[in-house]
C-alpha positions as CSV (number, residue, x, y, z in Angstrom):
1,X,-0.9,-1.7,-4.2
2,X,-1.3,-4.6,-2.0
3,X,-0.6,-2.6,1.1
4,X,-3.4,-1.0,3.1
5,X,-2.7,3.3,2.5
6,X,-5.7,4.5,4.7
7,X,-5.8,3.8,8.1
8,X,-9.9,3.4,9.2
9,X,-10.7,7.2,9.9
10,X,-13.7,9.1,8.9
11,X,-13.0,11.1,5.7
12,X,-13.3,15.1,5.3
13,X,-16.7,14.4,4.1
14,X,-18.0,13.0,7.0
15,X,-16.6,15.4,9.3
16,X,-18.4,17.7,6.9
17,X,-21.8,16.5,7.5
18,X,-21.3,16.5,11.5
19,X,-23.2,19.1,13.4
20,X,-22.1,22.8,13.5
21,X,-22.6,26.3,14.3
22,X,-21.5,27.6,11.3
23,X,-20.9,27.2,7.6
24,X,-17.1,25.6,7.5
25,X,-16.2,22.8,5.1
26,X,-15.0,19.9,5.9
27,X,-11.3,20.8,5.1
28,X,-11.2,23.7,8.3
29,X,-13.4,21.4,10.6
30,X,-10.2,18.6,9.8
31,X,-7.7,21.5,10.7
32,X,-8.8,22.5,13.4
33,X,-9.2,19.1,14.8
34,X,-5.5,18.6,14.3
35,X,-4.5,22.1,15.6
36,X,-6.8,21.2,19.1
37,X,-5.4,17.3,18.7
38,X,-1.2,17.3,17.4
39,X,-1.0,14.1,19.4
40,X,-3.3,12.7,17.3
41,X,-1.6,10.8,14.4
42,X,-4.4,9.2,12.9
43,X,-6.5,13.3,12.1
44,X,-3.3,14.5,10.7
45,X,-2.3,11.8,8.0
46,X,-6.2,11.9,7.2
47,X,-5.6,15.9,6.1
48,X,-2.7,14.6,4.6
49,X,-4.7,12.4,2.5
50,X,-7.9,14.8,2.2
51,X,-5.3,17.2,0.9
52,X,-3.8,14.7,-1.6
53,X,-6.9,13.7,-2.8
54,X,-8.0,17.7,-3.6
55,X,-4.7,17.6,-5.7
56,X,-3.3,19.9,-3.5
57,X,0.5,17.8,-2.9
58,X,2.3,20.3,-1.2
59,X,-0.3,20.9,1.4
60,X,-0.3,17.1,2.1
61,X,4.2,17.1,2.1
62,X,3.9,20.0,4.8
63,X,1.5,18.3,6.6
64,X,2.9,15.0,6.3
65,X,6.7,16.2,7.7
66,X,5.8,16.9,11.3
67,X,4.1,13.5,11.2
68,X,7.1,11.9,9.7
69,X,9.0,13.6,13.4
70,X,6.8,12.7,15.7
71,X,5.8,8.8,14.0
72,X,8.3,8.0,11.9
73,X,7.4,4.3,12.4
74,X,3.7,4.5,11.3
75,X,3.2,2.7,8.2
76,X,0.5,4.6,6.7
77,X,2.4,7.7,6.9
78,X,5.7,6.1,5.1
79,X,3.0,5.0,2.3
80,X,1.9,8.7,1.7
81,X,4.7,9.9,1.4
82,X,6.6,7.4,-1.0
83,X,3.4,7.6,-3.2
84,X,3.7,11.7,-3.6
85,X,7.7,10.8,-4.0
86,X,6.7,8.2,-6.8
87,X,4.2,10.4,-8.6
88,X,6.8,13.5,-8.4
89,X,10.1,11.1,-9.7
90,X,11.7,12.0,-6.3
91,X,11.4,8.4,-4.8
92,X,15.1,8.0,-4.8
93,X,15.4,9.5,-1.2
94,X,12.5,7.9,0.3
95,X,13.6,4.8,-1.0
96,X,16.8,4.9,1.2
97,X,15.2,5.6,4.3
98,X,12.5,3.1,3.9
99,X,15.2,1.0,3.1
100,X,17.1,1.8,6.2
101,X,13.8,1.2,8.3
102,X,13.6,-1.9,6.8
103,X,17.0,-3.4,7.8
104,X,16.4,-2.4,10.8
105,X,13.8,-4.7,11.9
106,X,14.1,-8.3,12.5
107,X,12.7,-10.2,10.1
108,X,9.6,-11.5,12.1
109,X,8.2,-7.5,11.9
110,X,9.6,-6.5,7.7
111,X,6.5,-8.2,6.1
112,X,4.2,-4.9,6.1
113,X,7.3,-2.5,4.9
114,X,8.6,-4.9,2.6
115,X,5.5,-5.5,0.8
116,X,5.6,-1.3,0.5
117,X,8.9,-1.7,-0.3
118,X,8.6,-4.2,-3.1
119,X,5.1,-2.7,-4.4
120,X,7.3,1.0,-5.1
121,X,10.1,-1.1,-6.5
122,X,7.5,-2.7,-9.3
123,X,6.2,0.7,-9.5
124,X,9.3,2.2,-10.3
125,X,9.8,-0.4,-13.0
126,X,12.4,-1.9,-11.0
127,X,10.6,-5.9,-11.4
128,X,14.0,-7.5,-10.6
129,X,14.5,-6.2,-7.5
130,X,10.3,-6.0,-6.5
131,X,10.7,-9.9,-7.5
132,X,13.8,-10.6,-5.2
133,X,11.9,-9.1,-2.4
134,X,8.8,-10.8,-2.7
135,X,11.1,-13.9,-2.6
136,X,12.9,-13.1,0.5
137,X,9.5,-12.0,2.3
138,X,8.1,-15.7,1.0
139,X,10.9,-17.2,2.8
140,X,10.6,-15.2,6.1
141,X,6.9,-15.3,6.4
142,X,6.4,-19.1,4.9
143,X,2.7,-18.9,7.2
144,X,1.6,-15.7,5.6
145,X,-0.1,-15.3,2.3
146,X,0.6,-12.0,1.5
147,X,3.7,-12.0,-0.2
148,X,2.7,-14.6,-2.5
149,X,-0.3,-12.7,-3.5
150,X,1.7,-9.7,-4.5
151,X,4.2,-11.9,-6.1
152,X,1.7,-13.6,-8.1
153,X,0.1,-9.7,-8.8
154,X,3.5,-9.0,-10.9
155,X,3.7,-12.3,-13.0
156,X,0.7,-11.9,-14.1
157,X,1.6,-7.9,-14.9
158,X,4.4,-9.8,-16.6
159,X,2.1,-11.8,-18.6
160,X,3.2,-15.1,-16.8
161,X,-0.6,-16.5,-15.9
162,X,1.0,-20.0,-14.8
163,X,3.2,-19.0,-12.8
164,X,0.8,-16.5,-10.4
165,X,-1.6,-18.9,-10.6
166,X,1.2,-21.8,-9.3
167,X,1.7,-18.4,-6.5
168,X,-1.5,-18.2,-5.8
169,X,-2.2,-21.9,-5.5
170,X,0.3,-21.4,-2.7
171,X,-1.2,-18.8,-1.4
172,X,-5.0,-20.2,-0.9
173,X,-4.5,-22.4,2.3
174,X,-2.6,-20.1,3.9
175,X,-5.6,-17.6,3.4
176,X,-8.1,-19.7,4.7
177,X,-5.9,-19.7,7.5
178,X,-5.2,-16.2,8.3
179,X,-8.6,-15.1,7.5
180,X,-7.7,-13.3,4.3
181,X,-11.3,-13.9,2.7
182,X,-11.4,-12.8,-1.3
183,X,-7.5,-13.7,-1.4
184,X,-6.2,-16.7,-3.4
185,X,-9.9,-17.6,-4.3
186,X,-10.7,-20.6,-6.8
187,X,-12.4,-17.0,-8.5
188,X,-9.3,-15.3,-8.9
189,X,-7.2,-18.4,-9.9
190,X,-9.6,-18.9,-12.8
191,X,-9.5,-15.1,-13.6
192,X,-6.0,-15.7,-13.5
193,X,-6.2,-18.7,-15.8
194,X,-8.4,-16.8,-18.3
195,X,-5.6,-14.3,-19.1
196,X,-2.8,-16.5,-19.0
197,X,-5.1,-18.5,-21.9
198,X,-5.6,-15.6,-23.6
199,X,-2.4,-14.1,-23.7
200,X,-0.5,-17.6,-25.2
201,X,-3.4,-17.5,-27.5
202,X,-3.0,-14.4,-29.2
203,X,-6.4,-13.1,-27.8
204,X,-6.8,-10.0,-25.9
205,X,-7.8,-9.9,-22.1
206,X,-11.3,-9.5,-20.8
Protein backbone atom coordinates (compact mmCIF):
# COMPACT_ATOMS: atom_id res chain seq x y z
CA UNK A 1 0.00 0.00 0.00
CA UNK A 2 1.24 3.30 -0.75
CA UNK A 3 0.17 4.68 2.60
CA UNK A 4 2.61 4.71 5.61
CA UNK A 5 0.74 1.87 8.30
CA UNK A 6 3.38 2.19 11.14
CA UNK A 7 3.90 5.26 12.70
CA UNK A 8 7.99 5.52 13.87
CA UNK A 9 7.70 3.67 17.34
CA UNK A 10 10.06 1.11 18.70
CA UNK A 11 8.70 -2.40 18.11
CA UNK A 12 7.89 -5.09 20.95
CA UNK A 13 11.34 -6.38 20.28
CA UNK A 14 13.14 -3.50 21.21
CA UNK A 15 11.25 -2.87 24.24
CA UNK A 16 12.19 -6.45 24.78
CA UNK A 17 15.89 -5.94 24.89
CA UNK A 18 15.57 -2.77 27.28
CA UNK A 19 16.80 -3.23 30.82
CA UNK A 20 14.72 -5.07 33.51
CA UNK A 21 14.29 -6.65 36.75
CA UNK A 22 12.76 -9.57 35.67
CA UNK A 23 12.10 -12.03 32.93
CA UNK A 24 8.93 -10.35 30.96
CA UNK A 25 8.62 -10.41 27.14
CA UNK A 26 8.30 -7.84 25.32
CA UNK A 27 4.46 -8.20 24.79
CA UNK A 28 3.80 -7.46 28.92
CA UNK A 29 6.54 -4.73 29.09
CA UNK A 30 4.25 -3.04 25.89
CA UNK A 31 1.08 -3.57 28.17
CA UNK A 32 2.03 -2.29 30.87
CA UNK A 33 3.34 0.72 29.14
CA UNK A 34 -0.04 1.40 27.78
CA UNK A 35 -1.94 0.59 31.12
CA UNK A 36 0.68 3.38 33.03
CA UNK A 37 0.35 5.60 29.58
CA UNK A 38 -3.74 5.45 28.03
CA UNK A 39 -3.00 9.00 26.78
CA UNK A 40 -0.48 7.69 24.82
CA UNK A 41 -1.79 6.89 21.23
CA UNK A 42 1.32 6.09 19.59
CA UNK A 43 2.16 2.61 22.60
CA UNK A 44 -1.29 1.46 22.09
CA UNK A 45 -1.66 1.22 18.15
CA UNK A 46 2.04 -0.37 18.43
CA UNK A 47 0.28 -3.45 20.65
CA UNK A 48 -2.16 -3.25 18.26
CA UNK A 49 0.18 -3.99 15.61
CA UNK A 50 2.64 -6.27 17.80
CA UNK A 51 -0.57 -8.22 18.33
CA UNK A 52 -1.47 -8.35 14.66
CA UNK A 53 1.70 -9.31 13.70
CA UNK A 54 1.68 -12.52 16.42
CA UNK A 55 -1.51 -13.39 14.41
CA UNK A 56 -3.42 -12.78 17.27
CA UNK A 57 -6.42 -10.33 15.35
CA UNK A 58 -8.81 -10.15 18.03
CA UNK A 59 -6.35 -8.90 20.57
CA UNK A 60 -5.30 -6.14 18.12
CA UNK A 61 -9.60 -5.24 17.35
CA UNK A 62 -9.97 -4.93 21.30
CA UNK A 63 -7.14 -2.98 21.53
CA UNK A 64 -7.62 -1.00 18.59
CA UNK A 65 -11.50 0.12 19.68
CA UNK A 66 -10.68 2.36 22.56
CA UNK A 67 -8.14 3.92 20.25
CA UNK A 68 -10.67 4.40 17.59
CA UNK A 69 -12.78 6.63 20.82
CA UNK A 70 -10.28 8.45 22.03
CA UNK A 71 -8.42 9.28 18.21
CA UNK A 72 -10.67 8.67 15.78
CA UNK A 73 -8.74 11.04 13.45
CA UNK A 74 -5.35 9.27 13.55
CA UNK A 75 -4.56 7.82 10.37
CA UNK A 76 -2.47 4.99 11.37
CA UNK A 77 -5.16 3.67 13.45
CA UNK A 78 -7.98 3.91 10.60
CA UNK A 79 -5.23 1.79 8.45
CA UNK A 80 -5.20 -1.05 11.03
CA UNK A 81 -8.19 -1.43 11.35
CA UNK A 82 -9.45 -1.44 7.53
CA UNK A 83 -6.56 -3.90 6.95
CA UNK A 84 -7.99 -6.62 9.77
CA UNK A 85 -11.56 -5.62 8.08
CA UNK A 86 -10.09 -6.35 4.53
CA UNK A 87 -8.30 -9.59 5.57
CA UNK A 88 -11.62 -10.78 7.49
CA UNK A 89 -14.23 -9.67 4.33
CA UNK A 90 -15.88 -7.23 6.84
CA UNK A 91 -14.58 -3.99 5.09
CA UNK A 92 -18.02 -3.09 4.14
CA UNK A 93 -18.47 -1.03 7.46
CA UNK A 94 -15.21 0.48 7.69
CA UNK A 95 -15.56 1.60 4.32
CA UNK A 96 -18.57 3.84 5.19
CA UNK A 97 -17.00 5.51 7.94
CA UNK A 98 -13.80 6.17 6.32
CA UNK A 99 -15.89 7.31 3.71
CA UNK A 100 -17.73 9.59 5.89
CA UNK A 101 -14.37 10.92 7.37
CA UNK A 102 -13.32 11.58 4.11
CA UNK A 103 -16.23 13.88 3.00
CA UNK A 104 -15.79 15.54 5.71
CA UNK A 105 -12.59 17.20 5.16
CA UNK A 106 -11.86 19.87 2.71
CA UNK A 107 -10.12 18.88 0.02
CA UNK A 108 -6.71 20.59 0.82
CA UNK A 109 -6.48 17.77 4.01
CA UNK A 110 -8.22 14.24 1.91
CA UNK A 111 -4.93 13.32 0.20
CA UNK A 112 -3.52 10.94 3.08
CA UNK A 113 -7.22 9.22 3.59
CA UNK A 114 -7.99 9.07 0.15
CA UNK A 115 -4.91 7.38 -0.92
CA UNK A 116 -6.08 4.69 2.05
CA UNK A 117 -9.27 5.00 0.72
CA UNK A 118 -8.36 4.23 -2.93
CA UNK A 119 -5.50 1.56 -1.98
CA UNK A 120 -8.66 -0.65 0.04
CA UNK A 121 -10.87 0.01 -2.97
CA UNK A 122 -8.02 -1.74 -5.40
CA UNK A 123 -7.67 -4.18 -2.74
CA UNK A 124 -11.09 -5.01 -2.68
CA UNK A 125 -11.02 -5.51 -6.42
CA UNK A 126 -13.02 -2.56 -6.84
CA UNK A 127 -10.32 -0.84 -9.77
CA UNK A 128 -13.13 1.37 -11.08
CA UNK A 129 -13.76 3.19 -8.21
CA UNK A 130 -9.73 3.01 -6.73
CA UNK A 131 -9.10 4.61 -10.35
CA UNK A 132 -11.86 7.43 -9.97
CA UNK A 133 -10.29 8.37 -6.82
CA UNK A 134 -6.85 8.54 -7.73
CA UNK A 135 -8.24 10.89 -10.43
CA UNK A 136 -9.95 13.21 -8.19
CA UNK A 137 -6.93 13.26 -5.61
CA UNK A 138 -4.71 14.14 -8.95
CA UNK A 139 -6.92 17.05 -9.52
CA UNK A 140 -6.94 18.27 -5.88
CA UNK A 141 -3.34 17.82 -5.09
CA UNK A 142 -1.93 18.88 -8.85
CA UNK A 143 1.69 19.77 -6.59
CA UNK A 144 1.77 16.46 -4.98
CA UNK A 145 3.17 13.24 -6.46
CA UNK A 146 1.59 10.80 -4.50
CA UNK A 147 -1.51 10.17 -6.16
CA UNK A 148 0.07 9.66 -9.33
CA UNK A 149 2.40 7.14 -7.96
CA UNK A 150 -0.34 4.96 -6.73
CA UNK A 151 -2.25 5.54 -9.85
CA UNK A 152 0.50 4.47 -11.92
CA UNK A 153 0.98 1.31 -9.17
CA UNK A 154 -2.58 -0.03 -10.53
CA UNK A 155 -2.05 0.33 -14.36
CA UNK A 156 0.69 -1.40 -14.17
CA UNK A 157 -1.24 -4.19 -11.85
CA UNK A 158 -3.56 -3.80 -14.85
CA UNK A 159 -0.81 -4.65 -17.22
CA UNK A 160 -0.93 -1.16 -18.77
CA UNK A 161 3.09 -0.35 -18.62
CA UNK A 162 2.60 2.94 -20.83
CA UNK A 163 0.28 4.37 -19.26
CA UNK A 164 2.02 4.23 -15.46
CA UNK A 165 4.95 5.03 -16.89
CA UNK A 166 3.07 8.30 -18.84
CA UNK A 167 1.90 8.61 -14.59
CA UNK A 168 4.91 8.33 -13.39
CA UNK A 169 6.61 10.64 -15.98
CA UNK A 170 4.15 13.05 -14.24
CA UNK A 171 4.98 12.23 -11.16
CA UNK A 172 9.03 12.62 -11.25
CA UNK A 173 9.30 16.53 -10.99
CA UNK A 174 6.97 16.78 -8.59
CA UNK A 175 9.12 14.37 -6.46
CA UNK A 176 12.15 16.13 -6.79
CA UNK A 177 10.20 18.75 -5.45
CA UNK A 178 8.59 17.45 -2.44
CA UNK A 179 11.59 15.44 -1.42
CA UNK A 180 10.01 12.08 -2.24
CA UNK A 181 13.60 10.47 -3.06
CA UNK A 182 13.16 6.66 -4.70
CA UNK A 183 9.68 7.93 -6.20
CA UNK A 184 9.18 8.35 -9.93
CA UNK A 185 12.92 7.47 -10.47
CA UNK A 186 14.38 7.10 -14.21
CA UNK A 187 14.96 3.34 -12.29
CA UNK A 188 11.48 2.63 -11.72
CA UNK A 189 10.29 4.18 -15.12
CA UNK A 190 12.60 1.65 -16.82
CA UNK A 191 11.47 -1.20 -14.53
CA UNK A 192 8.26 -0.01 -15.53
CA UNK A 193 9.05 -0.08 -19.20
CA UNK A 194 10.61 -3.60 -18.93
CA UNK A 195 7.20 -5.13 -18.07
CA UNK A 196 5.09 -3.18 -20.14
CA UNK A 197 7.69 -4.77 -23.08
CA UNK A 198 7.35 -7.88 -21.78
CA UNK A 199 3.85 -8.14 -21.33
CA UNK A 200 2.92 -6.87 -25.27
CA UNK A 201 5.51 -9.33 -26.17
CA UNK A 202 4.26 -12.36 -24.89
CA UNK A 203 7.21 -12.78 -22.39
CA UNK A 204 6.91 -13.26 -18.79
CA UNK A 205 7.95 -10.49 -16.16
CA UNK A 206 11.30 -10.52 -14.42
Amino acid sequence: MVTQIWPETPSATTLQSQPSDSDVSGLEILKIQVHDYPSDWRLALLLARTHYENGNREAAVRTLRPLQRLHPDRLQAMTLWALLAQETDQVTEPMKQLNKRFDSLPAERRLKLGLLLADLERLSGESKAAADRYRNLINDNPKRPEPLLAFALLKRDQGRGDDAIALLRKAMPLSKKSGLNGYGSRDTCIALGARSGAQSTGKPRP
